[in-house]
C-alpha positions as CSV (number, residue, x, y, z in Angstrom):
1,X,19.8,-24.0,-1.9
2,X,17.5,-25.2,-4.2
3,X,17.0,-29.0,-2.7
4,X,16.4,-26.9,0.7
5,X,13.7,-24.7,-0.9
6,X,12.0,-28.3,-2.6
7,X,12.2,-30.0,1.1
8,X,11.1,-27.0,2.9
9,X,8.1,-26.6,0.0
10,X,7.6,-30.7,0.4
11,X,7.2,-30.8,4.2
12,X,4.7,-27.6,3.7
13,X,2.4,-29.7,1.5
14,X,2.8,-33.0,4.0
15,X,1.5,-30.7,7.3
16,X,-1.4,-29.3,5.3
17,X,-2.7,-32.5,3.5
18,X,-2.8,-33.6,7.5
19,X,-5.5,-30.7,8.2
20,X,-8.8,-31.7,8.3
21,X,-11.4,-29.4,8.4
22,X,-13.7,-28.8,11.5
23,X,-16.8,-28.8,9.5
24,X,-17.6,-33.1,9.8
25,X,-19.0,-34.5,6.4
26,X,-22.7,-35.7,5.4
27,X,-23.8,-38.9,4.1
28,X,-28.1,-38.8,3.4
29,X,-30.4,-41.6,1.9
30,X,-34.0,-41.3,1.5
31,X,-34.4,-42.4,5.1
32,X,-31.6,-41.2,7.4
33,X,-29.0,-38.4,7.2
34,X,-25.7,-38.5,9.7
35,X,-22.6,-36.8,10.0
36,X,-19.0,-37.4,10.9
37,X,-15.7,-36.0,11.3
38,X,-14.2,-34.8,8.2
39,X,-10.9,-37.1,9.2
40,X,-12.8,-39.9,8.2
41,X,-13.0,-41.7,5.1
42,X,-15.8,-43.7,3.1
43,X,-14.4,-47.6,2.5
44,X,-15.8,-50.5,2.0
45,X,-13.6,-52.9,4.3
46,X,-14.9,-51.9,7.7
47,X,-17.8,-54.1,8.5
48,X,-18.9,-55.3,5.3
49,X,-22.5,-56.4,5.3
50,X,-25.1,-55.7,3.3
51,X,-27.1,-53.8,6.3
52,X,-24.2,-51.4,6.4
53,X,-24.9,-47.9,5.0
54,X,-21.5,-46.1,5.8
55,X,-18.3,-47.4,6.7
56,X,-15.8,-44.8,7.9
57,X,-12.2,-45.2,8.7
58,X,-8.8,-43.2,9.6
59,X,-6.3,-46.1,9.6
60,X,-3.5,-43.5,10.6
61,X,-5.7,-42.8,14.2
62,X,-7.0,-45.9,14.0
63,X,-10.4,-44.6,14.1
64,X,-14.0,-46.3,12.6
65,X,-17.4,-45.6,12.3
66,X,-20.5,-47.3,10.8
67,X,-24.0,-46.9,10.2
68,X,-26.0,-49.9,10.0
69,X,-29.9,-50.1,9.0
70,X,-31.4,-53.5,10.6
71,X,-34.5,-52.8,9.7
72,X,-37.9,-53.7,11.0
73,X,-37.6,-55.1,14.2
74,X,-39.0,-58.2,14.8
75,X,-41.4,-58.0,17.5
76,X,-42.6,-55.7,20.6
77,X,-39.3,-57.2,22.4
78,X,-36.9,-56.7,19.0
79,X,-35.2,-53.6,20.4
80,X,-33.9,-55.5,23.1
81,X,-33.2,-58.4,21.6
82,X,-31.1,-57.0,19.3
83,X,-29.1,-54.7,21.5
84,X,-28.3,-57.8,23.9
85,X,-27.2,-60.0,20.5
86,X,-24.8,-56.8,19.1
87,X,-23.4,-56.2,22.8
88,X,-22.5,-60.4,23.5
89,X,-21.6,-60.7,20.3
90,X,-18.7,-57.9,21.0
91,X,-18.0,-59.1,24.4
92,X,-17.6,-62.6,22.4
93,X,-14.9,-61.0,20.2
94,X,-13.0,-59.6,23.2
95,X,-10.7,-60.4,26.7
96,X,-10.4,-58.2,29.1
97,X,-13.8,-56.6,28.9
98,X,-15.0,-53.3,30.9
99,X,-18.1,-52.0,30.5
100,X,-17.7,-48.5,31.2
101,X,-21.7,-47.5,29.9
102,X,-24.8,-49.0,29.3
103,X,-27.3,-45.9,29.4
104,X,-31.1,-45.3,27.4
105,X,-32.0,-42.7,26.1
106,X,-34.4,-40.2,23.5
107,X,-32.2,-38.4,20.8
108,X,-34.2,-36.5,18.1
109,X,-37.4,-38.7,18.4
110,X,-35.5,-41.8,18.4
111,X,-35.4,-44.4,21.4
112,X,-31.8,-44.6,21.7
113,X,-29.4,-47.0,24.3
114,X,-25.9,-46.8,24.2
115,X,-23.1,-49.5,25.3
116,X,-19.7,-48.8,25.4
117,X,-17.0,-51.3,26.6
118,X,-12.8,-52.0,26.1
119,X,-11.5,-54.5,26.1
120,X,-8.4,-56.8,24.4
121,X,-8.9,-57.6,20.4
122,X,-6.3,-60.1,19.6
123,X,-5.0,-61.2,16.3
124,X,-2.0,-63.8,15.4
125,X,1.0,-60.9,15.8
126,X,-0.5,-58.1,18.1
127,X,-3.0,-57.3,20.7
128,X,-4.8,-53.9,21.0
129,X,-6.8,-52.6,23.8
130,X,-9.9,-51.1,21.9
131,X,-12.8,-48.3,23.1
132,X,-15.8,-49.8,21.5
133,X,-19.5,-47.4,21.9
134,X,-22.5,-48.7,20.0
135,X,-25.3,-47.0,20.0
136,X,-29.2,-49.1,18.9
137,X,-31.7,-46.1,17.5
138,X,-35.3,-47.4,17.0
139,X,-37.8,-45.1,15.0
140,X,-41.5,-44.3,15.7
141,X,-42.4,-47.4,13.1
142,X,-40.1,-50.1,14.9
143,X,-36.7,-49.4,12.6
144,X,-33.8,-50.8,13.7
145,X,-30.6,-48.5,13.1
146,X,-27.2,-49.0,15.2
147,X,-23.9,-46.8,15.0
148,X,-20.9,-48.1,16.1
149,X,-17.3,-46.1,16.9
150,X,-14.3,-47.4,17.9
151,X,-10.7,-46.5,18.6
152,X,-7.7,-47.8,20.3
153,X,-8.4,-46.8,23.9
154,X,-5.3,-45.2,24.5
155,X,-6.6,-42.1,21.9
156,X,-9.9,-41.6,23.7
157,X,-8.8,-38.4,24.6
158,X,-8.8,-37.1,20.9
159,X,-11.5,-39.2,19.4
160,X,-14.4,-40.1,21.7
161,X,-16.3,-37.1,21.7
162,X,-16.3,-37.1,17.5
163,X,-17.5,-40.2,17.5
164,X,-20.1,-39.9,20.1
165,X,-21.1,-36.9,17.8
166,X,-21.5,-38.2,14.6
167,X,-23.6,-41.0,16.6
168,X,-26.1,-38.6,18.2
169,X,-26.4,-36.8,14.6
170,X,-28.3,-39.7,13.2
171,X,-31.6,-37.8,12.0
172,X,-34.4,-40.5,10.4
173,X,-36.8,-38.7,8.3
């Protein structure tokens, strides 16, 4: 009775260390504030660069989110420059590409253009089909920031929308 009452008590504590809670986290700088879904988790193995503010990751849903500060941009043309190197450089990376949206936008005073595309990432032992949305924000002054989601595309259904939400939370102040 006793080892039944331990695995009944054990499988309690498994279920609700799985809960997440509905309220999604903060992560603030000076410069920008954006939020994301509690399920996530700050790492540093993501997309390490030294651009990246936030990496985010669930490796159990095989969810990711960053938050990448480019900067200036360049010239009068930079925005698009850099959202066609970010979008062939993923299309580089991948087989089996569709482009399901390439849409511009204004979110909270930012000039905003989304992309979002699956396709095949292949590695020596496995091949995945990923859901990939990247989103370039430029500010008033000509800053660069980008957010970028992505999840196996077979989980769109559950994780899409969070990610599309902690993406249109980016607030530059």
């Amino acid at each position: 009775m006793r080892n039944f009452i331990l695995f009944v008590a054990g499988c309690a504590l498994v279920v609700s260390s799985c809960q997440y809670s509905k309220e999604p986290k903060t992560f603030s700088t000076e410069k920008v504030s954006i939020q994301y879904p509690s399920y996530l988790h700050v790492s540093n193995d993501v997309y390490p660069t030294k651009q990246t503010l936030l990496q985010t990751k669930n490796d159990y849903r095989d969810v990711y989110f960053i938050l990448i500060d480019f900067g200036q941009k360049p010239s009068d043309s930079g925005f698009a420059l850099m959202y066609d190197s970010i979008t062939n450089q993923l299309k580089r990376n991948l087989k089996e590409i569709l482009v399901e949206k390439d849409s511009a936008f204004t979110i909270h005073n930012l000039k905003a253009r989304e992309y979002q595309i699956s396709g095949v990432l292949s590695s020596e032992k496995q091949a995945h089909r990923f859901l990939f949305t990247l989103d370039l924000f430029e500010d008033k002054n000509g800053h660069l920031y980008q957010t970028a989601g992505w999840l196996l595309r077979h989980k769109r259904q559950l994780w899409e929308k969070d990610l599309q939400a902690a993406a249109y939370s980016l607030n530059v102040k």
